[in-house]
N, C-alpha and C positions, 0 to 999 in steps of 0.2 A: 495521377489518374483520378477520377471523378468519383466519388461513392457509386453512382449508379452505374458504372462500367465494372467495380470491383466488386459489386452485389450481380453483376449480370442481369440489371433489371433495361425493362425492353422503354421503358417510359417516363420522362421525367417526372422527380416529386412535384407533388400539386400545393406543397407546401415546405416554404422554404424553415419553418422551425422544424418540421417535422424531418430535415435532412440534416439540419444541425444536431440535433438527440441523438439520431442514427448513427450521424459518422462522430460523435461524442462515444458511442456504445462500442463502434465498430473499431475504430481508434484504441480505445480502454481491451476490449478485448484481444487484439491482434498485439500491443505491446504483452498482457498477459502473458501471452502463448509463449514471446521470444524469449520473455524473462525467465518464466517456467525452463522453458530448455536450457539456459545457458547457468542458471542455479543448478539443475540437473547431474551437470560437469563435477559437480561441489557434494554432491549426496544432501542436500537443500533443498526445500522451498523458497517461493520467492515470501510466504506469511513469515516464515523463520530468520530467513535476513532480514526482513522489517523487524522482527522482534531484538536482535543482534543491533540491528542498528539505535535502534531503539534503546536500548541500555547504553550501548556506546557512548551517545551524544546525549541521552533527556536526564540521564539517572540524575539522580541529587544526592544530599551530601552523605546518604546512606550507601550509595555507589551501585544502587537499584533504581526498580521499582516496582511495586504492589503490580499484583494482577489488577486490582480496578484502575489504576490509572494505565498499563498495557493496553487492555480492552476498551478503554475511552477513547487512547491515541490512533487504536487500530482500526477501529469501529467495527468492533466485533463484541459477543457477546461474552461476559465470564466465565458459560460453563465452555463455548468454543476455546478460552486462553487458558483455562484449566487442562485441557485435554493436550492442546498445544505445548506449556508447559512440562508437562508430565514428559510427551515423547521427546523434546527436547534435553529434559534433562538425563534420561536414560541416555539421550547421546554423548553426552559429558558437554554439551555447551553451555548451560544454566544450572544453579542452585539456587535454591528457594532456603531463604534464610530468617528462622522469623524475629517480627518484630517483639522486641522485648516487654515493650508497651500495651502491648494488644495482641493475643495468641489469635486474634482469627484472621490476622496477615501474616503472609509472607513477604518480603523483601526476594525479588526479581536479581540475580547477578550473573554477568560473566563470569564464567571458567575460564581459565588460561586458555584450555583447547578452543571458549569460545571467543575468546580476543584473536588467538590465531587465526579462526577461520574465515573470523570478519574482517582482518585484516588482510588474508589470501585472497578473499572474494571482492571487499570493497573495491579494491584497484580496476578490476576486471569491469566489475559494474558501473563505476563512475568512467573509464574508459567508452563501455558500450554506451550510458544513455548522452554521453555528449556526443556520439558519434552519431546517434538517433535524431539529438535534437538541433545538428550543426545546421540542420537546414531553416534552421530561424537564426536572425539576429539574435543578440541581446534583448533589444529594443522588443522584438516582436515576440522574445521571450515573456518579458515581463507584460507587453498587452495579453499574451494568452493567459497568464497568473490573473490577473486582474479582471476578465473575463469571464473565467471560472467562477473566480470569487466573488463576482456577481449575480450569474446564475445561481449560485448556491445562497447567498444572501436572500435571491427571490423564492427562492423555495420555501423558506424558513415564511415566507408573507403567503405561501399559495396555499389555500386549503385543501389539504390533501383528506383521501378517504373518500371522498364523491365518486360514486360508479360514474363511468363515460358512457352516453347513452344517445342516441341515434335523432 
């Protein structure tokens, strides 16, 4: 279905980047939603499996990692992985462990409860987003990666902070 049939708009875009942004936003959003619900099942967010995941697969040989490099990978702010942290650990799936070297870090780690969970959850989630993404190739896979990765590369060149003005 078309963006403008799913927006319920009466008129075609008059611009075709401006339909790509949109359904980039509309896309990003609507997976959001499904993700949301289906974490939900889990007593999760979908920021707290990223963060699960995150330790899973990024930690190093501390078997963590610091809230700054969390908040880098997540692209969120320190006081937001702070706060994040905190209620995560009250749920027993992270400990903050510090570093011996420098008391103004913590070291980021799995709880056994949270190895469990990411391992109850991951299956469910890697089942769902390939079931999301079956309707690409491979191929068309990785054109959309590469895609991305371009627009994002052009941002980093566009100067941003200019009011848009009439």
């Amino acid at each position: 279905m078309s963006l403008k049939a799913e927006l319920g708009m009466r008129k075609n875009f008059d611009f075709p980047a401006h339909e790509c942004i949109l359904g980039i936003y509309y896309t990003a959003s609507r997976l959001r939603k499904q993700a949301g619900e289906g974490f939900r099942n889990f007593n999760l967010t979908e920021v707290q499996f990223n963060v699960l995941t995150l330790l899973k697969h990024q930690s190093g040989e501390s078997g963590g990692l610091t809230q700054v490099e969390l908040s880098r990978m997540m692209l969120v702010n320190r006081a937001n992985i702070t706060t994040l942290i905190d209620r995560m650990e009250k749920a027993g799936l992270v400990m903050r462990k510090p570093v011996p070297d420098d008391r103004r870090y913590n070291i980021i780690q799995l709880t056994t409860h949270g190895k469990e969970m990411y391992s109850k959850v991951a299956g469910v989630y890697h089942s769902k987003i390939a079931e999301i993404m079956d309707v690409l190739d491979e191929d068309d896979q990785n054109t959309l990666i590469s895609m991305l990765s371009r627009i994002r590369s052009n941002l980093d060149l566009v100067k941003a902070g200019e009011p848009i003005e009439d």
